[in-house]
C-alpha positions as a Markdown table, in Angstrom:
| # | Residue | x | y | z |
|---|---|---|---|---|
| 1 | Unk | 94.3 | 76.4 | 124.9 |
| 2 | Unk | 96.7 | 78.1 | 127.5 |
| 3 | Unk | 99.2 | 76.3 | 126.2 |
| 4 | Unk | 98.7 | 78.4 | 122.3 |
| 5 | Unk | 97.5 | 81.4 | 123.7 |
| 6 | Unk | 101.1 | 81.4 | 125.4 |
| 7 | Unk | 102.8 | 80.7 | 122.2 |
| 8 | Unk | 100.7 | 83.7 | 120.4 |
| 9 | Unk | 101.8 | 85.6 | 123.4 |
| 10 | Unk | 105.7 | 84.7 | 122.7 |
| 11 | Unk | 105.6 | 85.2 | 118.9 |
| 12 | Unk | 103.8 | 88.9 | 119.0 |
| 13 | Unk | 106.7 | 89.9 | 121.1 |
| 14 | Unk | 109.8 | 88.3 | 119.2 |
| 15 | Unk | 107.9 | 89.7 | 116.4 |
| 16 | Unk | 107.9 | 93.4 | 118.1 |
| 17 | Unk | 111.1 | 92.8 | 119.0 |
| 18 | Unk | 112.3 | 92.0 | 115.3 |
| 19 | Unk | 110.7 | 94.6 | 113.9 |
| 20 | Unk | 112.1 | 97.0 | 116.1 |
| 21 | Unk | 116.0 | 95.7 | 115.3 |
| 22 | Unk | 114.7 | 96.4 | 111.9 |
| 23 | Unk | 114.0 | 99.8 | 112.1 |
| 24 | Unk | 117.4 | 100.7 | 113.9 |
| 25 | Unk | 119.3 | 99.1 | 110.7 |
| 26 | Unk | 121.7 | 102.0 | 108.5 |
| 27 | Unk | 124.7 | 102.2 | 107.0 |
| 28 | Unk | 127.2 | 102.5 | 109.9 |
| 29 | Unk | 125.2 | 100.6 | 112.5 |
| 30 | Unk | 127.3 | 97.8 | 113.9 |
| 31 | Unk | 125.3 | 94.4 | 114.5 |
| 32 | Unk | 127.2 | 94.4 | 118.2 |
| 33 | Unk | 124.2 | 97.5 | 118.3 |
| 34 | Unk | 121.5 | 95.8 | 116.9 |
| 35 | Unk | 122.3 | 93.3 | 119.4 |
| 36 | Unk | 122.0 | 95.0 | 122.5 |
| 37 | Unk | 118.9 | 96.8 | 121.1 |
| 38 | Unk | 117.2 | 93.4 | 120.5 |
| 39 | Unk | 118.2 | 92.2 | 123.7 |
| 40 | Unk | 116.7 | 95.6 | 126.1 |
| 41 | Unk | 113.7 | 95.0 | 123.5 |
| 42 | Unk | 113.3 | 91.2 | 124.8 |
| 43 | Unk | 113.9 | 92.2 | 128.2 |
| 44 | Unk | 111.3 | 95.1 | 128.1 |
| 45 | Unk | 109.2 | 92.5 | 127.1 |
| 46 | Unk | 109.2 | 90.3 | 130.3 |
| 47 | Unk | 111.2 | 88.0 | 128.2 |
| 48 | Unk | 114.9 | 86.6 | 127.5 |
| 49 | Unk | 116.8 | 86.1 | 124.3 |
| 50 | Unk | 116.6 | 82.5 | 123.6 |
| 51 | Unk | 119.5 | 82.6 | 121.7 |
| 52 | Unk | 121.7 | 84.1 | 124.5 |
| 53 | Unk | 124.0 | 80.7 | 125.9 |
| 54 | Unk | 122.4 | 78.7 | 123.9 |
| 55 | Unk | 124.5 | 75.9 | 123.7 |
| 56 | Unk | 127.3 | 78.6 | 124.0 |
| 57 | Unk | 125.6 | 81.1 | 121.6 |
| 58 | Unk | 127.2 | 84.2 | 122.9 |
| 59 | Unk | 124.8 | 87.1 | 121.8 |
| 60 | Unk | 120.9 | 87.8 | 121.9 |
| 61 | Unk | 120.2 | 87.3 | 118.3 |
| 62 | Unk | 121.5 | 86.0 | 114.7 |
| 63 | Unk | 122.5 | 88.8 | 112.2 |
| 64 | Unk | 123.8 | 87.1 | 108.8 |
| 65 | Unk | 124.8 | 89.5 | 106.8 |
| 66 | Unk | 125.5 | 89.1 | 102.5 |
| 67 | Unk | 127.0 | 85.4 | 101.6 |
| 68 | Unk | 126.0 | 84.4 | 105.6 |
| 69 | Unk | 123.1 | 81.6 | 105.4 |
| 70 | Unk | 122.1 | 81.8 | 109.3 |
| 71 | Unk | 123.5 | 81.9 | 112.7 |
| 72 | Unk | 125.9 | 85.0 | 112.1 |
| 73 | Unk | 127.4 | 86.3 | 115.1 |
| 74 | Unk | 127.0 | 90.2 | 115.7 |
| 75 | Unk | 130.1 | 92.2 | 115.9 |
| 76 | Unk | 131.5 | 95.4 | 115.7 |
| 77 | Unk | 131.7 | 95.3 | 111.9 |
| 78 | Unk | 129.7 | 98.7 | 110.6 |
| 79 | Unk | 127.3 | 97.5 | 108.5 |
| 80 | Unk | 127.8 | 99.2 | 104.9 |
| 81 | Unk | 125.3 | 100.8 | 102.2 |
| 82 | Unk | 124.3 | 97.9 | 100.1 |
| 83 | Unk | 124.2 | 94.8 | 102.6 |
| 84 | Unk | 121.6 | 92.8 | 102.8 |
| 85 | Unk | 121.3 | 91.8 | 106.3 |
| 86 | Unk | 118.8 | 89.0 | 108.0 |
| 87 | Unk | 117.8 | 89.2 | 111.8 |
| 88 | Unk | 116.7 | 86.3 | 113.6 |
| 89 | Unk | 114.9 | 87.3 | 116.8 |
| 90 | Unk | 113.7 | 84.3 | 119.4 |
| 91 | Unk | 112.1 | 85.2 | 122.6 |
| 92 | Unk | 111.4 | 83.0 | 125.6 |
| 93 | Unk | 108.7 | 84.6 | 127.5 |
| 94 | Unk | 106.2 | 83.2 | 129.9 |
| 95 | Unk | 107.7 | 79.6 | 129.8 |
| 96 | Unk | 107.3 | 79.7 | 125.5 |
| 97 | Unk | 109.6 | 80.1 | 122.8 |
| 98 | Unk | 108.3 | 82.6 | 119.5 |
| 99 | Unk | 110.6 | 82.8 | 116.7 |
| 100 | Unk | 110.7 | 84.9 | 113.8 |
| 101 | Unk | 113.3 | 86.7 | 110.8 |
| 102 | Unk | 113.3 | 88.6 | 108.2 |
| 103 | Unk | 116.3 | 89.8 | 105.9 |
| 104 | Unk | 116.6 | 93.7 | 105.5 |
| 105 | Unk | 118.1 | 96.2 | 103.1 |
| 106 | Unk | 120.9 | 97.9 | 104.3 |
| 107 | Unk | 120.7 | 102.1 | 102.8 |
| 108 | Unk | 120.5 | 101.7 | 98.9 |
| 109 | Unk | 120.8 | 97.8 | 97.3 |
| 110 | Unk | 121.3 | 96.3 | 94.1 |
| 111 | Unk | 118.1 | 94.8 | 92.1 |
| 112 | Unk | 119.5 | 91.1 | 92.5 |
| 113 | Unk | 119.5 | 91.4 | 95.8 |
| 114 | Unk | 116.4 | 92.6 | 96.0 |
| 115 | Unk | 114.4 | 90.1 | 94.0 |
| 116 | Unk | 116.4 | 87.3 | 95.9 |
| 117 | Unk | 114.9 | 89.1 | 98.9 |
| 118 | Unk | 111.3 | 89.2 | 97.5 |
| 119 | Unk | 111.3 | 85.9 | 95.8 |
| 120 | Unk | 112.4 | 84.3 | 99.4 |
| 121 | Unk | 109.8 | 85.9 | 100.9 |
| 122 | Unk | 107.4 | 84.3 | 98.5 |
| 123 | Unk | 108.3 | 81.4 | 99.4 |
| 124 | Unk | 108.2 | 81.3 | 102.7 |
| 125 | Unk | 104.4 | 82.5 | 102.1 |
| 126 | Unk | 104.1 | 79.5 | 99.5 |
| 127 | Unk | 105.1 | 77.3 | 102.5 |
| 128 | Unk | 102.8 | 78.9 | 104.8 |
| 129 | Unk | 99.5 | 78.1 | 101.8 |
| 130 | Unk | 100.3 | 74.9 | 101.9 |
| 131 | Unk | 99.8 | 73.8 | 105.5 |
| 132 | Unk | 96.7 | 72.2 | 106.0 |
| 133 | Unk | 95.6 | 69.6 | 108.5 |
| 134 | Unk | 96.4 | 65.8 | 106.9 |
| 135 | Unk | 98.5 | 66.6 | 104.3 |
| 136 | Unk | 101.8 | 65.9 | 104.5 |
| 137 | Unk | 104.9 | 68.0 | 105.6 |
| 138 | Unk | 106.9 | 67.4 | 102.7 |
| 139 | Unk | 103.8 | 69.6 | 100.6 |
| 140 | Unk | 105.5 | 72.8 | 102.4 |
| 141 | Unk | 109.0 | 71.9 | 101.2 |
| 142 | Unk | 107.1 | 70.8 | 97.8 |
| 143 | Unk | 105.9 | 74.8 | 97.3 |
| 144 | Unk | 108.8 | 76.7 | 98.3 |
| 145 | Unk | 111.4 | 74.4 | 96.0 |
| 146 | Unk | 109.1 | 75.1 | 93.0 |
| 147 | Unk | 109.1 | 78.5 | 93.4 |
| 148 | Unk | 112.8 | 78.8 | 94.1 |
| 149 | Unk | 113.6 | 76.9 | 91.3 |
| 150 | Unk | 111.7 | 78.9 | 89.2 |
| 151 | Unk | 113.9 | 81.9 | 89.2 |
| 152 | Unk | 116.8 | 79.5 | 89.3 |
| 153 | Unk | 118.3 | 80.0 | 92.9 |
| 154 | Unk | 119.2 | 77.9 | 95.3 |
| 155 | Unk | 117.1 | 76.4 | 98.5 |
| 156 | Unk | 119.5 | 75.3 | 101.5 |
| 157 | Unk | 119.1 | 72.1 | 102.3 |
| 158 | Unk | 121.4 | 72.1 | 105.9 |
| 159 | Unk | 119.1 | 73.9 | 107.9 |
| 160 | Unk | 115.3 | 73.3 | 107.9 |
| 161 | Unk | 112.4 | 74.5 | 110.4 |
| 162 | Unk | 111.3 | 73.2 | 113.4 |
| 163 | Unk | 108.5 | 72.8 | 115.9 |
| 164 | Unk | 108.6 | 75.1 | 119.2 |
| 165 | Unk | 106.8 | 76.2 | 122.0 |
| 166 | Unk | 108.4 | 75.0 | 125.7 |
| 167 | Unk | 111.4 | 74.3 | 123.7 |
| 168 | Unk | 113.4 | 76.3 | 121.5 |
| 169 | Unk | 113.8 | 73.2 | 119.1 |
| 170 | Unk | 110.9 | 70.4 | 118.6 |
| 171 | Unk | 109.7 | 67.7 | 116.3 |
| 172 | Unk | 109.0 | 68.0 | 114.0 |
| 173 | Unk | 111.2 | 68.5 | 111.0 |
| 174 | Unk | 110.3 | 71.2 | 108.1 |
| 175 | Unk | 112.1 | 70.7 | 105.1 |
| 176 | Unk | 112.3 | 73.7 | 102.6 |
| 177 | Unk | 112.7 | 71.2 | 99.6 |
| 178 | Unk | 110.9 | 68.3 | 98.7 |
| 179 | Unk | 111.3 | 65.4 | 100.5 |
| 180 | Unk | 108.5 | 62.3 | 99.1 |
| 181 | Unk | 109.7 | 60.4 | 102.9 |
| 182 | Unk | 108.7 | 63.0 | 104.9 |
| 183 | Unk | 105.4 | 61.6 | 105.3 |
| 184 | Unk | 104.4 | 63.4 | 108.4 |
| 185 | Unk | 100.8 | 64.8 | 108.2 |
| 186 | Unk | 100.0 | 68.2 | 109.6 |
| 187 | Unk | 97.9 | 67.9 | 112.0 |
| 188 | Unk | 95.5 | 70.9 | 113.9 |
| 189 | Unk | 97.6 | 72.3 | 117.0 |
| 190 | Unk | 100.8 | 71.6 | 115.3 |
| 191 | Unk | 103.8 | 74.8 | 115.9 |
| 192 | Unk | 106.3 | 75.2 | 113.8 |
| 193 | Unk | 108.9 | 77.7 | 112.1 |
| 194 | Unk | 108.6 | 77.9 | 108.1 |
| 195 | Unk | 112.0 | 79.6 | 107.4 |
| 196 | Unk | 113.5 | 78.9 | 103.6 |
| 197 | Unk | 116.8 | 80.1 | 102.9 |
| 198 | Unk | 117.8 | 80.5 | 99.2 |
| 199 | Unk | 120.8 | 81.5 | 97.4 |
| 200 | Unk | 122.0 | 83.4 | 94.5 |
| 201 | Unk | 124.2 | 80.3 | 93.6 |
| 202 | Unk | 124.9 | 76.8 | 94.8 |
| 203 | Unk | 123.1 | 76.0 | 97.9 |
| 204 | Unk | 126.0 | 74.3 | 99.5 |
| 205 | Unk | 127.5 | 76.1 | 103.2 |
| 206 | Unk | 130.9 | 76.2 | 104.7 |
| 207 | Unk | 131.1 | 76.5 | 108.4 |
| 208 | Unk | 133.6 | 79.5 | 110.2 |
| 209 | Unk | 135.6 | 78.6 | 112.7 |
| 210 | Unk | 133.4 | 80.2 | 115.3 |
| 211 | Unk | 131.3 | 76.9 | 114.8 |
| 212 | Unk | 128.0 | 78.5 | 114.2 |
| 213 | Unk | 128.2 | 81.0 | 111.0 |
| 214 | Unk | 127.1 | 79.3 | 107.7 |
| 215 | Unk | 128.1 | 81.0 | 104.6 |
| 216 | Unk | 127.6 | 80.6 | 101.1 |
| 217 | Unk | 130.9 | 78.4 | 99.7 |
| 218 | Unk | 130.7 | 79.9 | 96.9 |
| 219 | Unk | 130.4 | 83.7 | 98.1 |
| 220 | Unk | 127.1 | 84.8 | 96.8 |
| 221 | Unk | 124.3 | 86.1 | 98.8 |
| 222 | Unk | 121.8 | 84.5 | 100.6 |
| 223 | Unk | 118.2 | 85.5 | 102.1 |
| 224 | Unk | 115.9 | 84.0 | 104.5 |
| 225 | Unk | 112.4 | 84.7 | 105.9 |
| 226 | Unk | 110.8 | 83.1 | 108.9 |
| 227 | Unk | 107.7 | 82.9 | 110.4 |
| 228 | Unk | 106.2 | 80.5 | 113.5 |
| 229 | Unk | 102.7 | 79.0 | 112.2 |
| 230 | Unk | 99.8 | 77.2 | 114.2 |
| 231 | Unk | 97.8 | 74.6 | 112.3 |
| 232 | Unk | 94.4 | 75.4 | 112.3 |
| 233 | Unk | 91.4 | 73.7 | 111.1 |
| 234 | Unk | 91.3 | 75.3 | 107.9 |
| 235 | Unk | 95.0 | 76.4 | 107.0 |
| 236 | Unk | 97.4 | 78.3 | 108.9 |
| 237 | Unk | 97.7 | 81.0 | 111.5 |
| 238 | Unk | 100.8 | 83.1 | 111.9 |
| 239 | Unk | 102.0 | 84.0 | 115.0 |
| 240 | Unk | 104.8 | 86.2 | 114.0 |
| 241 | Unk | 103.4 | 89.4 | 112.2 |
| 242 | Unk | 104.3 | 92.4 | 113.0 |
| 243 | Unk | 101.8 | 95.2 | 112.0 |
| 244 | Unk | 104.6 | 97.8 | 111.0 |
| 245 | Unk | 106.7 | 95.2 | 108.5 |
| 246 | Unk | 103.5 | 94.1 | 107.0 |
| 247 | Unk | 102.8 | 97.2 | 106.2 |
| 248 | Unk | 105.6 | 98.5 | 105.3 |
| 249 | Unk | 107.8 | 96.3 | 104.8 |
| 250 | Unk | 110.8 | 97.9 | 104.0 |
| 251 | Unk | 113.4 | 94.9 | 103.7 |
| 252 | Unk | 110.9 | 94.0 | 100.2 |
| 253 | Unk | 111.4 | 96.2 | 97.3 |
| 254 | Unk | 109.2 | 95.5 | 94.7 |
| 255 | Unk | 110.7 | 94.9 | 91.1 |
């Protein structure tokens, strides 16, 4: 039990942390800002930036902004009216790792971005429903492809979740499509990141030169959503909310 209440104590702040990168995001901003801001938030925290060196990862945080999947490097590019923009916050604090994103609307944004925004947060929360101790892994990958596919976009198949707590990266696995082999079962005590990523056209990525940013090949946008979970007995507990987005959560717009 001091082992999860740790873990619960990580994921509150990362998702602190996120929520206040969030609230510093405008037209003009540069993610080279949102960086720093994230990483005095972290620090503020008692914590560290997991990202930060990790494995050469040279800032305190992943912004991916428009046709970037994941892992975008901040810069000193303003960010304009109309980007969509994802943060991906992790903390390691008190010897734990909590992990959470969300992708965010940037001044005013089109109405396809916005429903790829809302309909990848749906699915993350249609992963989330389906954890339940016994079944098996591949039922959260099962949930979010359906619903994906639904409105015809893509689900990235490159990247998937993972488990966490003393390490930034654990087993197991978490697919966002559906896999029939991954037969793992869910079992209670289990932590792990649900995180879909879904694109306005062909799933496929093509890696920068800066061997980390993942983009879109084909140029269109992309969103992703990510929260850590805890099996419980009955279903799933998220470790990652953060009271402000939930309420209002201003990188949704409803359509």
């Amino acid at each position: 039990m001091v082992r999860i209440e740790k873990i619960r104590r990580a994921c509150q702040a990362a998702a602190e942390v996120l929520a206040e990168g969030g609230r510093a995001l405008r037209p003009g901003i540069t993610t080279d800002a949102i960086d720093a801001i994230v990483h005095e938030a972290c620090l503020a925290r008692g914590g560290y930036p997991s990202t930060l060196n990790y494995h050469g990862y040279p800032k305190s945080l992943c912004t991916s902004v428009n046709e970037v999947i994941l892992h975008g490097i901040p810069d000193s590019r303003p960010l304009q009216d109309g980007d969509i923009v994802n943060l991906d916050v992790t903390i390691y604090l008190d010897g734990m790792h909590g992990d959470c994103s969300a992708t965010f609307a940037v001044g005013e944004v089109d109405a396809v971005s916005h429903q790829l925004m809302r309909v990848t947060r749906e699915c993350m929360e249609l992963g989330i429903s389906a954890v339940k101790p016994g079944r098996p892994i591949s039922e959260i990958g099962k949930a979010i492809e359906r619903r994906a596919a639904a409105h015809g976009y893509g689900v990235v198949r490159a990247f998937c979740g993972h488990g966490i707590g003393e390490d930034f990266h654990m087993e197991p696995q978490v697919l966002h499509y559906y896999e029939p082999r991954a037969r793992e079962r869910m079992e209670e005590g289990m932590v792990f990141t649900i995180e879909p990523m879904l694109t306005m056209g062909q799933p496929d990525h093509v890696l920068w030169p800066d061997g980390w940013t993942a983009s879109t090949a084909d140029g269109q946008r992309a969103a992703q959503y990510e929260h850590t979970i805890l099996v419980t007995r009955d279903g799933a507990e998220i470790l990652t909310l953060a009271p402000e987005l939930v309420a209002k959560p201003r990188e949704v717009a409803h359509t």
